[in-house]
C-alpha positions in Angstrom: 101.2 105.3 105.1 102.3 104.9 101.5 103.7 107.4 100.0 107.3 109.6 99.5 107.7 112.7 101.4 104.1 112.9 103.0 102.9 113.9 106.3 100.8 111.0 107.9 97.2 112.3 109.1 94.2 110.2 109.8 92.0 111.3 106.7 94.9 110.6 104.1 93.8 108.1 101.5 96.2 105.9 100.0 95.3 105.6 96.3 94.9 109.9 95.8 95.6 112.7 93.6 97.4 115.7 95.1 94.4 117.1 96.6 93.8 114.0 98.6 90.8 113.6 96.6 89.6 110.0 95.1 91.0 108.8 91.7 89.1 106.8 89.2 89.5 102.9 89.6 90.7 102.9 85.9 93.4 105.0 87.1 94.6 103.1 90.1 94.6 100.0 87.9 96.9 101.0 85.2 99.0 102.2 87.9 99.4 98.6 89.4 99.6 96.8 86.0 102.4 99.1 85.3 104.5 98.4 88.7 103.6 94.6 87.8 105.4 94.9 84.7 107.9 96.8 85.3 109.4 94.2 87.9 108.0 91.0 86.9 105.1 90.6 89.6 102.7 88.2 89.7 98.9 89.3 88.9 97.0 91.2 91.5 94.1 93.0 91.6 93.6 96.2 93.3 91.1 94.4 95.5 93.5 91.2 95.9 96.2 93.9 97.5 93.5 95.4 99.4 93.3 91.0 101.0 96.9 90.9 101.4 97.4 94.1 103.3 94.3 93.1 106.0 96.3 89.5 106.2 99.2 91.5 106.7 98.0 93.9 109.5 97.1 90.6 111.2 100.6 89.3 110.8 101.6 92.3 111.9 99.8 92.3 115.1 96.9 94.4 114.6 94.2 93.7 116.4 90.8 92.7 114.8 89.5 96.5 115.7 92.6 98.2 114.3 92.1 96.4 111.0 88.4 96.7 110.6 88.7 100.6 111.0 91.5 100.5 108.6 89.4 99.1 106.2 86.4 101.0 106.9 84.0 98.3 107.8 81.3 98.5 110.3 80.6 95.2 110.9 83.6 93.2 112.4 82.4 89.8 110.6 83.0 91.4 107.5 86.4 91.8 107.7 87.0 88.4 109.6 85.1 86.4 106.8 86.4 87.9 103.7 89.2 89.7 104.0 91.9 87.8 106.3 93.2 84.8 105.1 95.8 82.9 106.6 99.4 82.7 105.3 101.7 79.9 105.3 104.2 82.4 107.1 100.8 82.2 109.7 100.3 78.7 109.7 104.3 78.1 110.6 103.8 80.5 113.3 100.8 78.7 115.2 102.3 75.6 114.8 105.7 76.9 116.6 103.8 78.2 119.1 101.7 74.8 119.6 105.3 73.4 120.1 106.5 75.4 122.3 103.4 75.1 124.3 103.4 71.3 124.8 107.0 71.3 125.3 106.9 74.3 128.1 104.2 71.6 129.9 106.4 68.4 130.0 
């Protein structure tokens, strides 16, 4: 849950107004650009964040379920295919545990 000084529920949307009701695109965007700016971000889109948190959830340990009904897809593949991608923080842990692996069988 994002957010400061709000009750979690299941049908809260992240990007709202105070009625929990959708808010233009346009909106959301300046709001991003702005939070870019003011700390000296690099570029993101609002869909590129939208990437990084499903990666994220992985890292995480969310399982391939819990992130597809986060993201509201119906088809698992969908959020396999196109929106996880692995990190290097990822790619450093599958390699450690490779290691540790081989080494636990000699």
């Amino acid at each position: 849950m994002l957010g400061y000084n709000v009750k979690a529920n299941d049908e809260q949307l992240i990007f709202s107004n105070s009625k929990n009701t959708f808010l233009q695109p346009s909106k959301i965007r300046k709001w991003l650009t702005h939070i870019i700016d003011k700390y000296n971000l690099k570029y993101i889109t609002v869909h590129g964040l939208r990437h990084t948190h499903a990666s994220l959830l992985f890292e995480a340990g969310a399982t391939i379920k819990e992130v597809q009904d986060r993201l509201g897809h119906t088809d698992v593949k969908t959020t396999m295919d196109i929106y996880t991608h692995v990190s290097k923080y990822a790619r450093k842990e599958t390699a450690s545990k490779f290691s540790q692996y081989i080494n636990a069988k000699q």
